[in-house]
C-alpha atoms as one frame of an Amber mdcrd trajectory, in Angstrom:
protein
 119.841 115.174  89.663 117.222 116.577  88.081 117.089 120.053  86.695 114.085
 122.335  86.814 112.605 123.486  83.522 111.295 126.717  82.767 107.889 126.773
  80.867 108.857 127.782  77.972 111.969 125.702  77.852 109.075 122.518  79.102
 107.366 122.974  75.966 110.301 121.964  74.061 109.701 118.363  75.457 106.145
 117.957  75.485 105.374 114.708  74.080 108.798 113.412  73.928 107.779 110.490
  76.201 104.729 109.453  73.479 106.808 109.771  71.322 109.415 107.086  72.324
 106.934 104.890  73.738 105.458 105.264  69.934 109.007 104.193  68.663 108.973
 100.920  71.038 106.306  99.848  69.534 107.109 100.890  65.917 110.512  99.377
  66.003 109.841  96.048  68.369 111.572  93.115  67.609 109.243  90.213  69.511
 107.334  87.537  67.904 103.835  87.898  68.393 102.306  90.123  64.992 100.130
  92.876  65.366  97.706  91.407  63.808  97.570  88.136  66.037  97.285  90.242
  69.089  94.387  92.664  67.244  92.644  89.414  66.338  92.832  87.705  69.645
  91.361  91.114  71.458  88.691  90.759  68.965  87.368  87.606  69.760  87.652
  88.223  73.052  85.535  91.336  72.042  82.941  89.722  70.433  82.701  86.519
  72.823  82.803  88.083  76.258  81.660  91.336  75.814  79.179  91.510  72.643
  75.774  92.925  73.169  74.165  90.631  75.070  76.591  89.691  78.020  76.186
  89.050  81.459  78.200  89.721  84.729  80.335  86.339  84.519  81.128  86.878
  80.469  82.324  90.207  81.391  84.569  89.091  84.205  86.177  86.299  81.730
  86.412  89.202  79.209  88.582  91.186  81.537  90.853  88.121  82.620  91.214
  87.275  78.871  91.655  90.993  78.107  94.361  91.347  80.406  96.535  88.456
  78.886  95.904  89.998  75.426  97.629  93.061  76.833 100.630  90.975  77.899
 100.879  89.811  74.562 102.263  93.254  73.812 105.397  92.702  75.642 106.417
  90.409  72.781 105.191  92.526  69.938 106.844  92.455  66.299 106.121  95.610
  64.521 104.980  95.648  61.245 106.876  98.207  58.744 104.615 101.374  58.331
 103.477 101.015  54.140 101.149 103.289  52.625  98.662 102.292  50.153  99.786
 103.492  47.211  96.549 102.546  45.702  95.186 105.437  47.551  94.418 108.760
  45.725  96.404 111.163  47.998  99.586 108.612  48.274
C-alpha cells in the first residue's frame, strides 16, 4: 500500500531512484569491463554511423547498438580513482 506524499515531504526523495540505479552500476559484479562495452559502442560508432552513412549502415548500427546495451546487464564496475596527478586532487 502505498502512502501519499506531501510536497514537501516528496522532495526529500527526489532522485533517490538515480541514485540507486547509479549504485547498480557503481557496485556491479558481472564480467564484461566498462571499458570493453565503451569500446565496442565505439566501433560501432565509427563503422555504422560515422559521417558518411547510409540508410542500411544506420539500421546495422542500431541492431549492433542494441546488443552493446545488453552488454550492460553483465557489467563489472571499475573502482572510482582520482588522478592524483591532477592539480585540484
Amino acid at each position: 500500500m502505498s502512502v501519499p506524499l506531501s510536497l514537501s515531504t516528496l522532495f526529500l526523495f527526489v532522485g533517490e531512484e538515480s541514485i540507486a540505479r547509479f549504485d547498480e552500476l557503481r557496485y556491479a559484479s558481472g564480467s564484461t569491463p566498462t571499458a570493453a562495452i565503451r569500446l565496442h559502442m565505439q566501433k560501432v560508432m565509427q563503422k555504422d554511423a560515422a559521417v558518411f552513412r547510409t540508410q542500411e549502415t544506420l539500421a546495422n548500427g542500431v541492431v549492433d547498438i542494441d546488443e552493446t546495451a545488453k552488454m550492460i546487464d553483465d557489467i563489472k564496475a571499475t573502482p572510482f580513482l582520482l588522478n592524483s596527478a591532477h592539480p585540484n586532487y
